[in-house]
Backbone as CSV, one residue per row, in Angstrom:
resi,resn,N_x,N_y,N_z,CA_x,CA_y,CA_z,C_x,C_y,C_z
1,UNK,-92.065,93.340,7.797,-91.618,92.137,7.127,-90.794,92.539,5.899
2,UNK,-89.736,92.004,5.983,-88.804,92.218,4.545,-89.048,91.127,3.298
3,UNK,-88.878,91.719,2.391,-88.578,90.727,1.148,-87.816,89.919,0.996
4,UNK,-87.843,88.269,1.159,-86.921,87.706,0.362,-85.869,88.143,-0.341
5,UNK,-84.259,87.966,-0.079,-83.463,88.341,-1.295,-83.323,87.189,-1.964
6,UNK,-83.207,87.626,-3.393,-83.216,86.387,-4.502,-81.809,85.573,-4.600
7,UNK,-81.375,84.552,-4.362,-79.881,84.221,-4.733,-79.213,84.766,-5.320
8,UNK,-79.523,85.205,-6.458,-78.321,86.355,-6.949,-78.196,87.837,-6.632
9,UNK,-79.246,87.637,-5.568,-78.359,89.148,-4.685,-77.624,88.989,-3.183
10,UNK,-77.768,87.817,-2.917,-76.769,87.240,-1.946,-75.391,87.402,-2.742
11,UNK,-74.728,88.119,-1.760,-73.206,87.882,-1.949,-72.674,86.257,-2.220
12,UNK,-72.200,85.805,-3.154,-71.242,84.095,-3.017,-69.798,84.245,-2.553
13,UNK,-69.322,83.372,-2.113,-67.607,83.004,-1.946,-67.456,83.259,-2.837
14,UNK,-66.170,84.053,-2.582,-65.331,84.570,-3.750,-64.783,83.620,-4.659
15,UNK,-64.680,82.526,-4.432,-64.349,80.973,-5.006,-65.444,80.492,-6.003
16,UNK,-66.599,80.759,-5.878,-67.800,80.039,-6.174,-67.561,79.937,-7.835
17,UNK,-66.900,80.967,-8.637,-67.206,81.024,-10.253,-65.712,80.020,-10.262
18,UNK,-64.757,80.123,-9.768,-63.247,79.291,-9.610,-63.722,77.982,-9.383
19,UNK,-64.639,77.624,-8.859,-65.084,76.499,-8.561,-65.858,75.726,-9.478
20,UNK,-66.753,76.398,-10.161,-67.877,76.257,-10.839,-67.162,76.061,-12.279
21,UNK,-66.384,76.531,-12.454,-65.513,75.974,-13.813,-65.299,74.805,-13.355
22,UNK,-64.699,74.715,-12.027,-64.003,72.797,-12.594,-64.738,71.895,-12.379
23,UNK,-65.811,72.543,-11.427,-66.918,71.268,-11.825,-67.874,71.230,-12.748
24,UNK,-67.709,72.283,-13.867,-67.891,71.925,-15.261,-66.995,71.458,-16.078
25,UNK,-65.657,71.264,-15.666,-64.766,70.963,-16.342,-64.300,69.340,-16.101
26,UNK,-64.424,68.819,-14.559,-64.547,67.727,-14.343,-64.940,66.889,-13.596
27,UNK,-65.956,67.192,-13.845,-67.799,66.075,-12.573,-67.520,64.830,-13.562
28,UNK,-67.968,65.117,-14.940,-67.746,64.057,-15.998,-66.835,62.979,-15.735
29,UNK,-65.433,63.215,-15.662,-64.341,62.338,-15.571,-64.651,61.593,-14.112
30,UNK,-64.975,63.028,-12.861,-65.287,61.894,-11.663,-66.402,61.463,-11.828
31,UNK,-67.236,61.270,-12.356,-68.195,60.390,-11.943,-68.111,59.284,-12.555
32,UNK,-67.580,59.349,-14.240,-66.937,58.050,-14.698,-66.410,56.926,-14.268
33,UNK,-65.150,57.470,-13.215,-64.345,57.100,-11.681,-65.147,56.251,-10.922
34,UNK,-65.726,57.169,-10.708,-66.547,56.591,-9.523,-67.636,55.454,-10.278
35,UNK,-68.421,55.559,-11.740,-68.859,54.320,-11.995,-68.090,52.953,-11.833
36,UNK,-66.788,53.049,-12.072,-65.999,52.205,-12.642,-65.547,51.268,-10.997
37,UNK,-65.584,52.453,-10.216,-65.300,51.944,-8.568,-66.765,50.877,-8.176
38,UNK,-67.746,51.703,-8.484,-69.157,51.020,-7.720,-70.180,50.283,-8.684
39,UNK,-70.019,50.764,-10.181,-70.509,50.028,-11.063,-72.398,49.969,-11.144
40,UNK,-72.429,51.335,-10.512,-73.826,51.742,-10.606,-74.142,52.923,-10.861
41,UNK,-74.918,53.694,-11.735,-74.628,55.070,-12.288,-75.096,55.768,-11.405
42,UNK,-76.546,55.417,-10.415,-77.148,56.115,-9.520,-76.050,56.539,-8.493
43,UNK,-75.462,55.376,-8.109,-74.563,55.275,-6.385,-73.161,56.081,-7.413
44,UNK,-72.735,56.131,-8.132,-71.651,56.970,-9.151,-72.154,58.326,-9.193
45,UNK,-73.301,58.961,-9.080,-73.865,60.626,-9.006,-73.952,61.012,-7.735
46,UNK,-74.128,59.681,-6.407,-74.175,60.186,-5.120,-72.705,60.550,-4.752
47,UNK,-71.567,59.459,-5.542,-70.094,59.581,-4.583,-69.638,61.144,-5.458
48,UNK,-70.205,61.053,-6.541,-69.543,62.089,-7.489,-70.027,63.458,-6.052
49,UNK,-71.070,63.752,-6.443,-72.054,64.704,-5.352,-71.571,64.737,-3.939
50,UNK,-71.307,63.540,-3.263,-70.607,63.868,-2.209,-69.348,64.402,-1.804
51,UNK,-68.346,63.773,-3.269,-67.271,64.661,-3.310,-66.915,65.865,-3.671
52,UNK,-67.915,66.192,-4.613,-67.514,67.289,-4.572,-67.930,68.357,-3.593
53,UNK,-69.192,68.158,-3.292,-69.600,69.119,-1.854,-68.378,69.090,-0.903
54,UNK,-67.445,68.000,-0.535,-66.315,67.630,0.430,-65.193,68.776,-0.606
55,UNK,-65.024,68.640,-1.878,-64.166,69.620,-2.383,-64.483,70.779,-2.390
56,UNK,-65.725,71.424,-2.318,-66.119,72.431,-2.342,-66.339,73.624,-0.215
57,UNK,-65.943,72.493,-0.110,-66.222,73.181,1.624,-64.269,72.786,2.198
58,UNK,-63.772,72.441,1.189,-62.024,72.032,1.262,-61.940,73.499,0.511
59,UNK,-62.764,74.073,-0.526,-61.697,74.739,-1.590,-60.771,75.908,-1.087
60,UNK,-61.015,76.811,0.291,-60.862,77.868,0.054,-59.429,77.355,1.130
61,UNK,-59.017,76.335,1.358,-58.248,75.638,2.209,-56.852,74.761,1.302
62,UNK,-57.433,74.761,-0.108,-56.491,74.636,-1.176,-55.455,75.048,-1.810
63,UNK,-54.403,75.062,-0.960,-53.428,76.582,-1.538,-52.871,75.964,-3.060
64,UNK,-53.045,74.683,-3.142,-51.990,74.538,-4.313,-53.110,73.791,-5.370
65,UNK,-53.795,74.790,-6.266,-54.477,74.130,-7.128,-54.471,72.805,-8.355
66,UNK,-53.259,72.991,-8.498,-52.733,72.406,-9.491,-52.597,71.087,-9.912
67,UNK,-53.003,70.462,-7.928,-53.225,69.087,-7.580,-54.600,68.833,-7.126
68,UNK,-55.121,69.909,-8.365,-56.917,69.449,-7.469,-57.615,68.151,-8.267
69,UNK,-57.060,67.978,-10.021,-57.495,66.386,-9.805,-56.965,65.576,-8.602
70,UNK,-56.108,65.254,-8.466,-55.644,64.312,-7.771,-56.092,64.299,-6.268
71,UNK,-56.369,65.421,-5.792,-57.018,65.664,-4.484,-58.756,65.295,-4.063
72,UNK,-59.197,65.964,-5.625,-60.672,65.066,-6.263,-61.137,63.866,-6.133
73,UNK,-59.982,63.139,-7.208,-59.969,61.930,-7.349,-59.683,61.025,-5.824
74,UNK,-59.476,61.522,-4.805,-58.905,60.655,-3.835,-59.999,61.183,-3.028
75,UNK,-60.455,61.884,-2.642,-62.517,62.300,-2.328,-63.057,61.353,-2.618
76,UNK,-63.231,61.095,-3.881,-64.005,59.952,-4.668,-63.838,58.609,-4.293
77,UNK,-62.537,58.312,-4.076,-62.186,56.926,-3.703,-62.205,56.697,-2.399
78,UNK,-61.656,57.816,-1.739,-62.474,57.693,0.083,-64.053,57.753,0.358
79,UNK,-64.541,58.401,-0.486,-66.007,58.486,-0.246,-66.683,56.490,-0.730
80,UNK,-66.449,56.133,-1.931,-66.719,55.139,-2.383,-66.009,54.029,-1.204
81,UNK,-64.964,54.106,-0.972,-64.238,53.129,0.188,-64.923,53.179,1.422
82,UNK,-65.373,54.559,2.329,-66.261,54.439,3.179,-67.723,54.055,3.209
83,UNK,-68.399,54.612,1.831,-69.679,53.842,1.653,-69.358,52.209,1.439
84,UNK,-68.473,51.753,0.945,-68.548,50.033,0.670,-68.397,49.634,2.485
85,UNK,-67.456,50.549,3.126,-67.462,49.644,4.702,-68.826,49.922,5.127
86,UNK,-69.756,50.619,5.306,-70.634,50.976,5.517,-71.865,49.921,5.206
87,UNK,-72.194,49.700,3.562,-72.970,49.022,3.247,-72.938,47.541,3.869
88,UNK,-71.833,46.826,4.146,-71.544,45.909,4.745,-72.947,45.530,6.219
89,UNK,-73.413,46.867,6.397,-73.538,46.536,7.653,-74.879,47.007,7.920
90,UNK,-75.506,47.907,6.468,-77.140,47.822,6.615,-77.942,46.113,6.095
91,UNK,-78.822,46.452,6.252,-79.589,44.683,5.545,-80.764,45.647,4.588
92,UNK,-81.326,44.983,3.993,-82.085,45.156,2.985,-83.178,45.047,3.320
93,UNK,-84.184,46.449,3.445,-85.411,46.054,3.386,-86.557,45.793,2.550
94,UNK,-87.465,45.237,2.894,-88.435,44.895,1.610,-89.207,45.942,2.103
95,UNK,-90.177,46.054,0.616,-90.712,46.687,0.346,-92.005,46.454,-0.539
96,UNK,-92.841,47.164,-0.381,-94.079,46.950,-1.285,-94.065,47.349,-2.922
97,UNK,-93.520,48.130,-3.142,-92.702,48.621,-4.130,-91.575,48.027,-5.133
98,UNK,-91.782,48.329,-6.247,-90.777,47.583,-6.715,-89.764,48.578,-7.448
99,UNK,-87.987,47.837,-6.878,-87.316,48.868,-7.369,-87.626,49.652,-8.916
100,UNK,-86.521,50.935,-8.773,-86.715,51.380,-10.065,-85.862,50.597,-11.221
101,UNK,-85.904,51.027,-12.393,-85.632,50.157,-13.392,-84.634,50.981,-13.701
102,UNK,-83.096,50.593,-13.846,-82.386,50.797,-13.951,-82.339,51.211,-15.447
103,UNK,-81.488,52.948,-15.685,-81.085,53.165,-16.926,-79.695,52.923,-17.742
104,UNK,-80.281,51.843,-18.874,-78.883,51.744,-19.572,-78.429,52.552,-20.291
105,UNK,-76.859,52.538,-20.198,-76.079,53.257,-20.853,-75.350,52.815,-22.088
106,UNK,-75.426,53.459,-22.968,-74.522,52.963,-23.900,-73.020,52.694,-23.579
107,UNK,-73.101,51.457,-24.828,-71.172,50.910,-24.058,-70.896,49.187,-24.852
108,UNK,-70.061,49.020,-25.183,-69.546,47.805,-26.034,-70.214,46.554,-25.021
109,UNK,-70.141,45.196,-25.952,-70.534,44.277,-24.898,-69.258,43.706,-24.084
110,UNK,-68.216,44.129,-24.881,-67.243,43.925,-24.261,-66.957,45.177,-22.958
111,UNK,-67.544,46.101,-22.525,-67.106,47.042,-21.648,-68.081,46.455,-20.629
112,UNK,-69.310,46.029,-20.923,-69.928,45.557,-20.013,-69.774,44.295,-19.394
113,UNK,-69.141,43.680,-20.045,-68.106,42.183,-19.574,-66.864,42.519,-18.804
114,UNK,-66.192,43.430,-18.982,-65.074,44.025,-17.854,-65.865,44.629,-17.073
115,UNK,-67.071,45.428,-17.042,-67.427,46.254,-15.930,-67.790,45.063,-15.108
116,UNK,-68.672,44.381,-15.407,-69.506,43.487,-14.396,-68.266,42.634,-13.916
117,UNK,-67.319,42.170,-14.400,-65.935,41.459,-13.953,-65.317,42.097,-12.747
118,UNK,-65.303,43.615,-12.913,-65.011,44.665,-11.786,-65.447,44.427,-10.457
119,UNK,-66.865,44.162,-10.695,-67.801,43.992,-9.797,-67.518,43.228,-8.681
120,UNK,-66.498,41.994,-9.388,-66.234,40.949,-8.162,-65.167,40.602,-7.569
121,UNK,-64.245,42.531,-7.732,-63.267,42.086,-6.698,-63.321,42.930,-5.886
122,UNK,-62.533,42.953,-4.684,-62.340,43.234,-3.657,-62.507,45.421,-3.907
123,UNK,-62.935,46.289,-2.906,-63.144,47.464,-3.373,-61.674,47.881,-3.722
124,UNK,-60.875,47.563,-2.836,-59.620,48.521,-3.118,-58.576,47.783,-4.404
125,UNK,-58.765,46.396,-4.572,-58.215,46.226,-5.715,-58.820,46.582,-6.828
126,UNK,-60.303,46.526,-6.910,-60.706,47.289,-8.294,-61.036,48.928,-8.174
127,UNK,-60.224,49.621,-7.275,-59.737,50.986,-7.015,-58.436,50.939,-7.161
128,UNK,-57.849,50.113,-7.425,-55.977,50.079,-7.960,-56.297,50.378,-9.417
129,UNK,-57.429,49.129,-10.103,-57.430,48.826,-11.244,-58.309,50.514,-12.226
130,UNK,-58.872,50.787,-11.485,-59.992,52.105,-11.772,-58.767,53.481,-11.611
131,UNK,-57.740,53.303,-11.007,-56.692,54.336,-10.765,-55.656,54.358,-11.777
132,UNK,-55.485,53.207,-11.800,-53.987,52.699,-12.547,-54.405,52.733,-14.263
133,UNK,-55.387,52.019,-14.633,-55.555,51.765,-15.836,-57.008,52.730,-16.431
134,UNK,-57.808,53.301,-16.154,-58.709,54.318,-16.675,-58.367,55.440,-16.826
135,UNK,-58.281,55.860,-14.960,-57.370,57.038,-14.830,-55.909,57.153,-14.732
136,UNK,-55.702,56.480,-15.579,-54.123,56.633,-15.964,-52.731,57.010,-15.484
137,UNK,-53.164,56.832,-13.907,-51.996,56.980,-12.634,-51.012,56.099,-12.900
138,UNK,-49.913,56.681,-12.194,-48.527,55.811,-11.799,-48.653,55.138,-11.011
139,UNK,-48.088,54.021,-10.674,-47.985,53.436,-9.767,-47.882,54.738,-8.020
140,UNK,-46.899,55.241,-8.739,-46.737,55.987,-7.020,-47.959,56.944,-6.913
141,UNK,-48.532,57.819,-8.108,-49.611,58.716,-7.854,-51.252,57.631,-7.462
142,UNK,-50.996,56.209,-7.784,-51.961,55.286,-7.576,-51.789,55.365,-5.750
143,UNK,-50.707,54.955,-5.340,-50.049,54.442,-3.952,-50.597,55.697,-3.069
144,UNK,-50.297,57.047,-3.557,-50.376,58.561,-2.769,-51.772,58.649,-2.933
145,UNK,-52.992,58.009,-3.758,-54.330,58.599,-3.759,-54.810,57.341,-2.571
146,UNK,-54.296,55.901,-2.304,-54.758,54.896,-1.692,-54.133,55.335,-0.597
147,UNK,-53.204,55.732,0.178,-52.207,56.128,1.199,-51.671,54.575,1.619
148,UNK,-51.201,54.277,0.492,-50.175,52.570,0.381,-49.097,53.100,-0.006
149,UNK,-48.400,51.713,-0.445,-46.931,51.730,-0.687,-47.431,51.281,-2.059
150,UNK,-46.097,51.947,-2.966,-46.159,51.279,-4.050,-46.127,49.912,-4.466
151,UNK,-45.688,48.838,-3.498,-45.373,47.305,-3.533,-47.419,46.994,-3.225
152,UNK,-47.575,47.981,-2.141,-49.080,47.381,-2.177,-49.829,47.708,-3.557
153,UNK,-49.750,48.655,-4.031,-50.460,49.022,-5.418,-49.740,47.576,-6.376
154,UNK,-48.580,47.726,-6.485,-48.251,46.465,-7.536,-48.993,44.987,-7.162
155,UNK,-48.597,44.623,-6.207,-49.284,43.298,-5.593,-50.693,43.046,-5.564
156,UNK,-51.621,44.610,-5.473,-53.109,44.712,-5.295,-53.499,44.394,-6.517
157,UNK,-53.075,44.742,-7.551,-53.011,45.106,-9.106,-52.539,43.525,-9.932
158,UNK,-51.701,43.086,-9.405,-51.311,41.842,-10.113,-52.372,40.630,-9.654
159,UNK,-52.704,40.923,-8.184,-54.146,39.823,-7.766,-55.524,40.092,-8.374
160,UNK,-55.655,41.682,-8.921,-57.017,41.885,-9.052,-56.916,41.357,-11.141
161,UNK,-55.791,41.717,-11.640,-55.571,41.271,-13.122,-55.267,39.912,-13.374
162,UNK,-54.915,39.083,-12.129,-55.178,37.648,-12.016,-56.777,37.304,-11.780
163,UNK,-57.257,37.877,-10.997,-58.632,37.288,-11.124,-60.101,38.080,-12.159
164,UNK,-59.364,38.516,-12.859,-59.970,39.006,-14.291,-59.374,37.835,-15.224
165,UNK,-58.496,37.876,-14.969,-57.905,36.360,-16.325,-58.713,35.183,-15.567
166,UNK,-58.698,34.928,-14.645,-59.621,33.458,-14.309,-61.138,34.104,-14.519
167,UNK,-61.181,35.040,-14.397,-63.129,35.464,-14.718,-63.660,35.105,-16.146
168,UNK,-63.113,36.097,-16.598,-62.648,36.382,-18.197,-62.612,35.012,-19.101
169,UNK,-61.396,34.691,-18.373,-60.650,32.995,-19.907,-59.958,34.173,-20.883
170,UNK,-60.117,32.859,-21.833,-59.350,33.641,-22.798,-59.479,34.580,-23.590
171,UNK,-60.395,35.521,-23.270,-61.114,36.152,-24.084,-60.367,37.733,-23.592
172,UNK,-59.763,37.169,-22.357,-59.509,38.787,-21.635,-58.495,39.437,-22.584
173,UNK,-57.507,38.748,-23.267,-56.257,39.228,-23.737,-56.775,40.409,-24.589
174,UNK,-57.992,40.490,-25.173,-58.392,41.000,-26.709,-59.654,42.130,-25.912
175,UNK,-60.134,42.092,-24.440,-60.929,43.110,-23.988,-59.970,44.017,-23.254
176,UNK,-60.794,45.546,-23.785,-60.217,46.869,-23.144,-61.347,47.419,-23.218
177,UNK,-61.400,48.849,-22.364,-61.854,49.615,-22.248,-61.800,50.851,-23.271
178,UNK,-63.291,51.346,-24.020,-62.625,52.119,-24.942,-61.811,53.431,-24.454
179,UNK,-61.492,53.306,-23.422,-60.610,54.628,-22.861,-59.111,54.266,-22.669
180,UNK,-59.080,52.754,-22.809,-57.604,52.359,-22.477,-57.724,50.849,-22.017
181,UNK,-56.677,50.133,-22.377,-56.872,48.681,-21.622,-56.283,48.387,-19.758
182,UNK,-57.023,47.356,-20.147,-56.414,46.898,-18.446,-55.492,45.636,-18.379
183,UNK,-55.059,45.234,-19.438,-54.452,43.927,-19.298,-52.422,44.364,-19.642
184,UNK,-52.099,45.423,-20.048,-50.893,45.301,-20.065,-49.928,46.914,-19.737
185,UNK,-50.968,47.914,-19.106,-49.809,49.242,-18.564,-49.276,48.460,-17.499
């Protein structure tokens, strides 16, 4: 019978420390992303976690690093876009148990009045709005992470910031996000 070898005497992918920087460098920003897509911090650590395992079994297949946010970020939004078709179609079971109690996060009452506003549109328009105005995309780098046209990003974007002004009232003109607003890039 042999000994156990300990993980750090297993050989790793030669990638693994190349890797391990950027997802110390940016899990943070995606999972932010991904709150802002699903608006739940738990289901925001699963899409974060799923994408990156999906980036991490992509990496050694990456010739051009340089576009690995953007390749990230569009993990995230396919992963979150396939879990929303998905959920559609389990039902809810009960239970004897009562859920867990959700942990709050710090955040303005005004961020929590746009987040929960988020909540009630459509996934891919408040994935225009989570692209365009947080993460601070162009219209066309918005269009290339959705695989749309730029007319669909504009049009998705002008219906989902119309129905924040009817959510909202008048109050929307004067709410932003402390990372950036959503009412006028």
């Amino acid at each position: 019978m042999t000994p156990r070898s300990r993980p750090e005497d297993r050989p790793g992918s030669p990638w693994d420390g190349e890797f391990a920087r950027y997802f110390g460098e940016r899990a943070h920003s995606l999972r932010a992303t991904a709150f802002l897509l699903c608006g739940d911090w738990h289901q925001a650590e699963d899409l974060t976690q799923a994408a990156l395992l999906k980036l991490y079994l992509a990496w050694p297949r990456l010739a051009r690093h340089d576009t690995l946010d953007a390749y990230a970020r569009k993990v995230v939004l396919r992963t979150f876009l396939a879990e929303h078709r998905k959920v559609r179609w389990k039902r809810e079971r009960l239970t004897g148990e009562p859920p867990e109690v959700p942990v709050e996060r710090a955040g303005t009452e005004q961020d929590e009045l746009v987040r929960h506003a988020l909540g009630v549109l459509a996934p891919r328009q408040r994935a225009v709005l989570v692209l365009r105005y947080f993460d601070d995309l162009s219209v066309e780098e918005t269009a290339a992470a959705l695989g749309c046209s730029t007319g669909t990003v504009k049009s998705q974007a002008a219906r989902a910031l119309a129905t924040l002004r009817k959510r909202l009232g008048p109050h929307f003109g004067s709410l932003s996000f402390s990372t950036g607003g959503l009412d006028g890039r």
